[in-house]
C-alpha positions in Angstrom: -39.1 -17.8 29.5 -36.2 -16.0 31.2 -33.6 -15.0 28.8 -30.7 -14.1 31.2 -28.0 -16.5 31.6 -27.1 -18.3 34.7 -24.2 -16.4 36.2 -21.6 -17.7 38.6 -22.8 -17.5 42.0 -25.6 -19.3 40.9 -23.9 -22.0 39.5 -21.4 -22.1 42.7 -24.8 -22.0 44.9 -26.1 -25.2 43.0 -23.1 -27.0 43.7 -22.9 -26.4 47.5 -26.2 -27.4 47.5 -25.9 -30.8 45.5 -22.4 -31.4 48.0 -24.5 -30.7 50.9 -27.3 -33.3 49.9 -24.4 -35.5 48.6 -22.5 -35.3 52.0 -26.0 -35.5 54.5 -26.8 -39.2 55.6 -30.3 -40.1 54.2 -32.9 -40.2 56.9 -33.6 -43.5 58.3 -37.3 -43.8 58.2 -38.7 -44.2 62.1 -39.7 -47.7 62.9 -42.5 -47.5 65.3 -42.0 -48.2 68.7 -43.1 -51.4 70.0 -41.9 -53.4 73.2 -40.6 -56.0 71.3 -37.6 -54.2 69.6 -37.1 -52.7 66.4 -39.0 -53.3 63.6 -37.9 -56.0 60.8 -38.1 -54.5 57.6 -38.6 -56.7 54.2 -35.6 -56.3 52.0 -38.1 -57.2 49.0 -40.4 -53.9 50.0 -36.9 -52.0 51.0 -36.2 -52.8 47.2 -39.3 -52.3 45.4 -39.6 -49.1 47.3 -36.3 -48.1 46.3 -37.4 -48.3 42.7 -40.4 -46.9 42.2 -38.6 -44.0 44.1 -36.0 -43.7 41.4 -38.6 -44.3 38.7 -40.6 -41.4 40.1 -37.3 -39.5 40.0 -36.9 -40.5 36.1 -40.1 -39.7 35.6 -40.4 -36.3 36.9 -37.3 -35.4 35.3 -38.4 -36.2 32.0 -41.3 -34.6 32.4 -39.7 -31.2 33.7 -37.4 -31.3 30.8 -39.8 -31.5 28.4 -42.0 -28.7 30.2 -38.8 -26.7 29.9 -38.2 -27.7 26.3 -41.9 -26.6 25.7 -41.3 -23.3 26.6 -42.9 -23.1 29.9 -42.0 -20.4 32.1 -42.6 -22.1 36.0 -39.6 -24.6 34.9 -36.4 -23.1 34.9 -33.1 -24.8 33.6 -31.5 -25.4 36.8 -34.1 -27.3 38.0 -34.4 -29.5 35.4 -30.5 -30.4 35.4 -30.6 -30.6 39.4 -34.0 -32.8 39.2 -31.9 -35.2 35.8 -28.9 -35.2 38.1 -30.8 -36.6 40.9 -32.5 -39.4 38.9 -28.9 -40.0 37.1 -27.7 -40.6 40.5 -30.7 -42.8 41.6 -29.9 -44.7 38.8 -26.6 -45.5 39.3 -27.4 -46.3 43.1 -29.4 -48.4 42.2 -27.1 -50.8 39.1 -24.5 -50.3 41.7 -27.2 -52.5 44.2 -28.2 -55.1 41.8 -24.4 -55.3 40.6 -23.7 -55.8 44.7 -26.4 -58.5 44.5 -25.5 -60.4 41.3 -21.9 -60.6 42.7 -23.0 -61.8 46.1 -25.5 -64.7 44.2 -22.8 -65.7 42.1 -20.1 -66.2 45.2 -22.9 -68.1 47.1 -23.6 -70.4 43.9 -20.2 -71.0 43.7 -19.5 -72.3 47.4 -18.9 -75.6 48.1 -21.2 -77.6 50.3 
């Protein structure tokens, strides 16, 4: 386990890096090309894709923090607060969605007919 402290241009590296991933668009996956247009894509898979992928994220970051809290050497402690901060913000992508959606329900049930 390395015993040297993280010193400043390290930590200044991580954070143009987590700036940079902040700032970049996500890829939009690449519907397949068909005559007929563009692909319809089911907001139920979109969804349950969505998250599994931040369970994964929770997942993995558990698991590399407790790796790290083991003692392992391959896991250092920048990657295990880069991988937590990535699930943390997965997370809160994701309550900010269903928070979206509970508002929207609630404006629809509340229209008159």
């Amino acid at each position: 386990m390395k015993t040297g402290g993280i010193d400043g241009s390290q930590i200044q590296a991580m954070m143009a890096q987590l700036k940079a991933a902040a700032t970049r668009p996500a890829a939009a996956p690449e519907a397949p090309a068909s005559v007929g247009g563009p692909a319809k894509v089911d907001f139920a898979d979109a969804l349950k894709n969505s998250i599994s992928q931040v369970s994964e994220a929770q997942n993995s970051s558990a698991e590399m923090g407790k790796k790290f809290a083991l003692g392992d050497d391959s896991v250092s402690l920048s990657d295990v607060m880069v991988s937590m901060q990535k699930a943390s913000i997965g997370f809160q992508a994701t309550v900010q969605v269903r928070n979206k959606l509970v508002s929207a329900y609630h404006e629809i049930m509340n229209m008159q007919v």
